[in-house]
N, C-alpha and C positions, 0 to 999 in steps of 0.2 A: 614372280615377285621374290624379292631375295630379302627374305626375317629375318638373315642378320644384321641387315641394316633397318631394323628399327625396334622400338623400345615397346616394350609391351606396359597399357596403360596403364590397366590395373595393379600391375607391378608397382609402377613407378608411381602411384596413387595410394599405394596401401600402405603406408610405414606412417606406425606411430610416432608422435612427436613430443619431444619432453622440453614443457614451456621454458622459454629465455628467464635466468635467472633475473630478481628486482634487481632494479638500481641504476640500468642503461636506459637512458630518454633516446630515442632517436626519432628521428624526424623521417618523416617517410616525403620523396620528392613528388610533386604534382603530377605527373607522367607516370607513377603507379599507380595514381586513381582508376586509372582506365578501365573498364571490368576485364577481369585475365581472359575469358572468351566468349565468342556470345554463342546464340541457341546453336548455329548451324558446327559449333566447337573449334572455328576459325580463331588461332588467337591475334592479339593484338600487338602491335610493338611496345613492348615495357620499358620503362626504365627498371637500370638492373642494379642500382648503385642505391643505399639510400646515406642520407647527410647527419651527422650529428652535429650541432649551433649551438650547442649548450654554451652561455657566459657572451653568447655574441647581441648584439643590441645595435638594431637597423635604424639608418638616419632615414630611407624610405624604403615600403615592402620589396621584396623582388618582384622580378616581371616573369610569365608564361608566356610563349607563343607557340603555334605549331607553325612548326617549322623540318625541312630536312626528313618526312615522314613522321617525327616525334614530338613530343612536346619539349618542349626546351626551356631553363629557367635559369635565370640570370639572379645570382642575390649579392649586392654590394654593400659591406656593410662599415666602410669608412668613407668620409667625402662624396657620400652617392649622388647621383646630379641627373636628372631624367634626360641628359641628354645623352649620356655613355650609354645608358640601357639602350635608346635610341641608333646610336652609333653600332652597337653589338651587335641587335636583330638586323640592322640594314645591311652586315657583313656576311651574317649569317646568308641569310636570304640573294646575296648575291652569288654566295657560293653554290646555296641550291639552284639558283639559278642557270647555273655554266655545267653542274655537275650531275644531276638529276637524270634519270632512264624515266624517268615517264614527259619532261618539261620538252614540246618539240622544236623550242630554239634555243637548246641548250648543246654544248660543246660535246656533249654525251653521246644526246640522243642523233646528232650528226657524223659522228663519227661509227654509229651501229650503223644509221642508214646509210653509209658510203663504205660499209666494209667488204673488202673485193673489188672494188672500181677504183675509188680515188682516195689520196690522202685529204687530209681536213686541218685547216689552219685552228689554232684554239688558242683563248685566254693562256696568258702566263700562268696565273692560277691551277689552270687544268692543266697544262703541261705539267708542271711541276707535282700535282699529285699524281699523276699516272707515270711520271719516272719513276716517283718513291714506292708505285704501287709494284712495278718491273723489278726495282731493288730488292723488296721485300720478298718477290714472287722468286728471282734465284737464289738468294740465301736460302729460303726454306725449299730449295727443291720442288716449286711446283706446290707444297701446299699451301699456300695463300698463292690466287691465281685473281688477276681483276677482271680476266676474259669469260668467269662463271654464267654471263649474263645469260646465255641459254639454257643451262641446267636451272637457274633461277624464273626463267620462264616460262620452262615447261614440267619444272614441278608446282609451281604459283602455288607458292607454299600461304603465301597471304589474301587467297584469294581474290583477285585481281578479276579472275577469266569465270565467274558463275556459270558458264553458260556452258562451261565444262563437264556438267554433271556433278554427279554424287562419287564416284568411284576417281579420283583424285592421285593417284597411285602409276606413275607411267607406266607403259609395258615395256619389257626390256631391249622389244626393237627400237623404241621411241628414245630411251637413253641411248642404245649405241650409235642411234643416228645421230644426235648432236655432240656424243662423247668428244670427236674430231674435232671440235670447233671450241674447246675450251684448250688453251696454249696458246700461256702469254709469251713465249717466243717467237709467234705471229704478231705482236705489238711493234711495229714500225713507228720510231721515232724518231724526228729530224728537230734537232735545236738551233737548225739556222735560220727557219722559219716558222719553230714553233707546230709542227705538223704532226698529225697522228694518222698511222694507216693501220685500218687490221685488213689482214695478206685477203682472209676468206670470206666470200658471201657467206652470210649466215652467224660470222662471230657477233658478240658484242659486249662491250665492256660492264660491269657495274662494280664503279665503286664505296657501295656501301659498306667496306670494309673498311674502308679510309678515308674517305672525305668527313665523315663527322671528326674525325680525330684532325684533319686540319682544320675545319673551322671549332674545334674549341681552342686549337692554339693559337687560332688568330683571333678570338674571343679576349683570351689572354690579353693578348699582346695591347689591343687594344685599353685594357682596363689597368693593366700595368701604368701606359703610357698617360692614361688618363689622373697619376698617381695614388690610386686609390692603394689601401696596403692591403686589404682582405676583402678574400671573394669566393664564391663557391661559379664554378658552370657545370651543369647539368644538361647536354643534350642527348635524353632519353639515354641516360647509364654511360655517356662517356663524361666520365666528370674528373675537373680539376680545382682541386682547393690549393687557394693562393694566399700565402703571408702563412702568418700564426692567428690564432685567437688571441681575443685581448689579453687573456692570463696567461699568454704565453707558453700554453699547453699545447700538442700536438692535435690536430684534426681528427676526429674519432667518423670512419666512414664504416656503414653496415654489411656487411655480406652477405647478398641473396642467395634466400631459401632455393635452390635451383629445382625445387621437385616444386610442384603445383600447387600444394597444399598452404593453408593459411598463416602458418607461421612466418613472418615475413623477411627476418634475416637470420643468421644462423652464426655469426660472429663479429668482432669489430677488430677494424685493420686501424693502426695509431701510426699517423704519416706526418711527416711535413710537408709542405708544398711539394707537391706531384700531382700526377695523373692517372687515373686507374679505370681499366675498361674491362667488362666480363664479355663471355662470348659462352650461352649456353643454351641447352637445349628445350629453354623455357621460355626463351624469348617471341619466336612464332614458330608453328607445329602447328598439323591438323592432326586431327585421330579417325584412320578407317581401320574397320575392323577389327577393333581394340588395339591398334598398336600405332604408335605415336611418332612419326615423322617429322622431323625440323630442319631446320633452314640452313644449316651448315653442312656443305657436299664434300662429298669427295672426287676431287677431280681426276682420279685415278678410273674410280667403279661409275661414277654418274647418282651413288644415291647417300643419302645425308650419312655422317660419318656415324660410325658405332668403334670406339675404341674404351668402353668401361669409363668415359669422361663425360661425368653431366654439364659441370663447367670449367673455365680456366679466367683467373681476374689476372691481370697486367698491370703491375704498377713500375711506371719509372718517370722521368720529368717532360719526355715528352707527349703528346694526345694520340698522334700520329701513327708513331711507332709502337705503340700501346694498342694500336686500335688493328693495326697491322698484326702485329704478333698475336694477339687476344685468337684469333681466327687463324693463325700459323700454326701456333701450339695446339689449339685443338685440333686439329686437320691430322696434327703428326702423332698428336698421342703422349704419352708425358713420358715416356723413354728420349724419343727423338725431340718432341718439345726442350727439354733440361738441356741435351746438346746444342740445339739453336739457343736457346738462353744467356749461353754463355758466350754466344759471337759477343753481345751486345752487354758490355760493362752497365751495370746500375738497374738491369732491369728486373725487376722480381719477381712470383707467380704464387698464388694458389689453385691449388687441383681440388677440385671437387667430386668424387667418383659416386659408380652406380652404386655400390656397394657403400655408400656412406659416410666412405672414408677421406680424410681431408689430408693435403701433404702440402707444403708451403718449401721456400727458399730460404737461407737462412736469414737474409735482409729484414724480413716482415716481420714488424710487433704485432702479431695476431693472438685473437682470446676468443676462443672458443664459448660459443653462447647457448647453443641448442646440444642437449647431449642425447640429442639421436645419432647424431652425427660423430665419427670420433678422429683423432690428431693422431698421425702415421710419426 
């Protein structure tokens, strides 16, 4: 078993917290109700964003569905019409549909089971986010990879496989066996018929690293066209607030507490319409042995990343590329994260490290709210 890749719990459980100063109202989204883990200390998928409405006044409530693995919430609060709500979950829902690793007539889960043998014809949809997923995966050298789908199932960081036992922790023959099968330069793609091939029995793709970031932008796009002027979307922490408030203030979105503990955010980011996604190690993790593994790998070693980053938030205008990067930058660590940054005009970042310490881009109007925590 190799400790340094994983977070020692008590550690990262033990730090006092010095309460949010008065005077920030924020709204915590419905998908952080969830409880953070249950008995067996399996966590749950969180939303990792929360929303601040202050001055905003709804013509009808927003909507919850699960959906995409998370709960997801849609709140329109100009021209709202129960039929865009409508219109958004059925978009939603069609994408999990094409996109999904567990749905078995879905574009996904046919191209895991045909990999090695044959290519697999797919949705335009699903082509198009697994280019972007290939795109993203050589800018960053490999770390954002969408071919993870085996490290992801055979650490069943979310418990999927009970039947696993208690000891949850692969042995390190069991990563180096599937190590080989994660290389997205085995992703064969053909745009004259829309076809995906992966080269080896045994790969398989998941894109949960970017498919919620397109379907909140086709979330958008929908509620745009629907002319609505302001909107928040919320699918489970990949979220984009759209227009301005009515008083023409900027958007006030919360920044999660990324350690486990009850304080719920730890600063407020002031945006205009953009898109902002975290990627950290509080989202799901199991704990064996006192020491705390999570869900983002490294597809170099085969085991969750450990580079002094609890989290990393993404903010730029797209969901996608937000939702891409969010899971790049961590993977690379905030030296080589800053360098990939800057491929990409307009996009911004805060770092949230072990040590407490927070470091942002110069773009972010960030304020500092928990002063456990302090500003590099």
């Amino acid at each position: 078993m190799n400790l340094q890749n994983a977070l020692d719990f008590n550690k990262f459980m033990g730090k006092t917290h010095t309460k949010p100063t008065e005077g920030h109202k924020v709204v915590v989204s419905k998908s952080s109700s969830v409880p953070l883990y249950s008995s067996c200390l399996r966590v749950l998928l969180l939303s990792i964003i929360f929303i601040n409405i202050l001055s905003c006044t709804q013509t009808e409530p927003s909507r919850s569905e699960f959906a995409l693995g998370t709960v997801c919430t849609i709140t329109l609060f100009d021209q709202a019409n129960p039929s865009v709500y409508r219109d958004v979950f059925n978009r939603i829902r069609e994408i999990e549909n094409l996109m999904s690793v567990n749905i078995s007539s879905s574009d996904v889960y046919k191209i895991n089971e045909n990999a090695g043998i044959q290519p697999v014809q797919v949705h335009v949809d699903t082509f198009i986010v697994i280019e972007r997923a290939i795109f993203f995966a050589e800018s960053s050298n490999g770390a954002f990879d969408p071919t993870v789908g085996p490290l992801v199932n055979l650490w069943d960081i979310t418990g999927e496989h009970p039947d696993r036992g208690i000891d949850k922790v692969p042995s390190q023959e069991k990563i180096d066996e599937v190590l080989p099968l994660v290389n997205w330069q085995d992703v064969v793609l053909n745009k004259e018929d829309y076809s995906v091939f992966l080269r080896r029995q045994g790969m398989a793709l998941d894109l949960g690293g970017i498919a919620k970031g397109f379907a909140a932008d086709e979330a958008a796009f929908i509620i745009e066209k629907a002319g609505i002027t302001y909107a928040i979307i919320d699918l489970g922490g990949n979220v984009i607030v759209m227009g301005k408030k009515p008083d023409n203030t900027l958007w006030k979105v919360g920044l999660q507490n990324p350690t486990i503990l009850d304080i719920p955010f730890i600063g407020i980011i002031r945006t205009p319409q953009n898109s902002l996604v975290t990627s950290g190690v509080n989202e799901r993790f199991f704990i064996q042995d006192g020491l705390l593994y999570h869900h983002i790998f490294s597809p170099l070693n085969g085991y969750p990343v450990r580079n002094r980053l609890l989290s990393v938030t993404i903010i730029t205008h797209n969901s996608m590329s937000a939702d891409a990067l969010s899971t790049a930058v961590f993977v690379l660590g905030y030296e080589e994260g800053m360098i990939l940054l800057e491929s990409f005009p307009g996009a911004e970042a805060i770092f949230v490290f072990e040590d407490w310490e927070i470091r942002k881009t110069p773009g972010i109007d960030f304020e500092l709210i928990d002063e456990s925590f302090r500003m590099n």
